[in-house]
N, C-alpha and C positions, 0 to 999 in steps of 0.2 A: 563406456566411461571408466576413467581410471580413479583407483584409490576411493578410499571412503567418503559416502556422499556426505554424513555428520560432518566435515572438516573440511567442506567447503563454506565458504560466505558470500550471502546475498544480501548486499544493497540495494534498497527501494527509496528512489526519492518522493515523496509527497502520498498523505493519506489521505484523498477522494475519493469518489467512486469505485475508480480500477483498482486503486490502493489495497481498497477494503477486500473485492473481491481478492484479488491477488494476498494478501496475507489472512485471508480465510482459507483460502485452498490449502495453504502450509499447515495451519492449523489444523483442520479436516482429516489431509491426511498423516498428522500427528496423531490426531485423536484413535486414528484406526492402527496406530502400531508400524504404520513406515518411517524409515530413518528419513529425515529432513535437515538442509544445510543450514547454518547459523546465520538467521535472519534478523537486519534494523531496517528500521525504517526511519528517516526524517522526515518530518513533519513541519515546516516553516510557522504555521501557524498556533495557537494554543492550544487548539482542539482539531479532531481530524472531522471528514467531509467535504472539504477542497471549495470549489466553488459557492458550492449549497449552505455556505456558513455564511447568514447574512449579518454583515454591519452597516451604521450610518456614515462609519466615519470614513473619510478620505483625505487625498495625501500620503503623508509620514507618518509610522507607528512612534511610539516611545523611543524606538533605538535607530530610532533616521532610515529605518529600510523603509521603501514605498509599501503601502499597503496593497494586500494581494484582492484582485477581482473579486467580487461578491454577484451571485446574483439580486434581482432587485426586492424588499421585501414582500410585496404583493405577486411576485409573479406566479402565472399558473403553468403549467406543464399545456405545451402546446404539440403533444404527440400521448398516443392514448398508452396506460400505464401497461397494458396489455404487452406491449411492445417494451416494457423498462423492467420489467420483474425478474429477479433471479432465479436462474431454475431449482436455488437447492432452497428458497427463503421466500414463500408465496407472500404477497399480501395481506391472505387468509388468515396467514399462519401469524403473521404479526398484529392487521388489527382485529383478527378473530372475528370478521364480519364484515359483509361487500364494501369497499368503498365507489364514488365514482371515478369515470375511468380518466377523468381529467386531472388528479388533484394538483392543490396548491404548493408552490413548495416549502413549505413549513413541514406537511403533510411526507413528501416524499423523502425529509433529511429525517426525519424519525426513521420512517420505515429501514432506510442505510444504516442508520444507528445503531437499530436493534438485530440488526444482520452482523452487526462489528460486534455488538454483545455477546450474540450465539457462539460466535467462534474465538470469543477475548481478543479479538484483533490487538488492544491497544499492550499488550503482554510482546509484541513487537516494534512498537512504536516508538521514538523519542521526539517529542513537543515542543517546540521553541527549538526548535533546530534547523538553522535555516544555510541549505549546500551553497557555499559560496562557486567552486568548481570543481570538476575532478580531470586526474589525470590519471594517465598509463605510466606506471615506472618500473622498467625491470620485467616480471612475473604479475605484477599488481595494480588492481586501480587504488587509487585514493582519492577520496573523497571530503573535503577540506569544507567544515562547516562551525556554523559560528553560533553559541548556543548565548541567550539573553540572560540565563542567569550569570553566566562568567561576563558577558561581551568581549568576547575575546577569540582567537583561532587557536586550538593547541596543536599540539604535534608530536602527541602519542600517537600509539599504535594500536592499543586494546580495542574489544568490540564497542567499550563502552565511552572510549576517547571522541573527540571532534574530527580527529583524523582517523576513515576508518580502511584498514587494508582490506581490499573483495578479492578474491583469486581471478583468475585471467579467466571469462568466461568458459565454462565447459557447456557438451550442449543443451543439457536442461537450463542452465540461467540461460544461457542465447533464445532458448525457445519461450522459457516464461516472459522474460521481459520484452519479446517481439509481443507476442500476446497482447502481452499487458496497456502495450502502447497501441493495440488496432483497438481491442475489445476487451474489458473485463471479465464477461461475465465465461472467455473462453478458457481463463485462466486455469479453474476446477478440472476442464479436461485437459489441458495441456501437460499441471502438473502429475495429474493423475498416468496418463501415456508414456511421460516421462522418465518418472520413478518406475514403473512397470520397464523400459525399455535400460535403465541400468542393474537393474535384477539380471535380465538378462543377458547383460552382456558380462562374460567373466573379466576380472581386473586382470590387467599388465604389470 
């Protein structure tokens, strides 16, 4: 890999599941003193957890966008949680005592939640931000999103703009965001191999 990994940027669209793991792992390996590229995330909804956010309502939100999938509010997990558990974020460790292995899902968006907690996920996040599309231009994608407190599209450039420039994937973004879209929870090692294989390599 070439040039400083700090001074690249990563775009994530949507904070669910994979979201969460995938901007844990950044975080993670923040925590531990590896350099990490300048990450957002949008979020379309108010809060993150993606599907696992239940509402009544349907239709249209307030700002005419169609309202996004929910699951249903009584539903139970129909695969055993043995098989849903993160490897860095036990069960255990969050509700401090067995639960069963079926639970509800009220039950299982806590447990996500406080996985997003451990690692301040939402310290990458921005809320009400919903990607209308992106394009390749040039060197760059841009990513054209339309945020409910303006309701409007801008067309800055900064990280913190609605338009936001990502560099042309290098191959850790190629590799995280493959990941991210098979399995979450592979994300921890992918970034982790990653960053270990641009140590490695001396810059051009």
């Amino acid at each position: 890999m070439t040039g400083d990994i700090t001074e690249k940027k990563v775009c994530l669209i949507g904070a669910g599941p994979c979201g969460i793991s995938f901007l844990s792992a950044f975080s993670d390996a923040q925590s531990k003193g590896e350099k990490i590229p300048e990450v957002v995330c949008f979020e379309k909804q108010e809060q993150i957890s993606g599907l696992w956010n239940y509402t009544w309502r349907t239709g249209l939100t307030a700002h005419g966008d169609a309202l996004p999938n929910s699951m249903y509010r009584h539903l139970w997990s129909n695969g055993p949680k043995e098989c849903l558990e993160f490897p860095d974020y036990t069960f255990m460790e969050h509700f401090k005592k067995p639960i069963p292995s079926f639970p509800p899902r009220a039950v299982l968006q806590d447990y996500m939640l406080g996985k997003a907690k451990k690692y301040n996920v939402e310290q990458f996040v921005k809320t009400s931000h919903a990607v209308r599309h992106v394009e390749e231009k040039l060197s760059q994608f841009l990513s054209h999103t339309k945020t409910w407190s303006t309701n409007r599209v801008s067309a800055r450039s900064s990280i913190t703009s609605s338009v936001q420039p990502v560099t042309t994937p290098s191959p850790i973004s190629q590799n995280i965001l493959v990941s991210i879209n098979s399995m979450g929870v592979l994300c921890m090692l992918t970034i982790s191999e990653a960053l270990k294989s641009s140590k490695a390599k001396p810059s051009s």
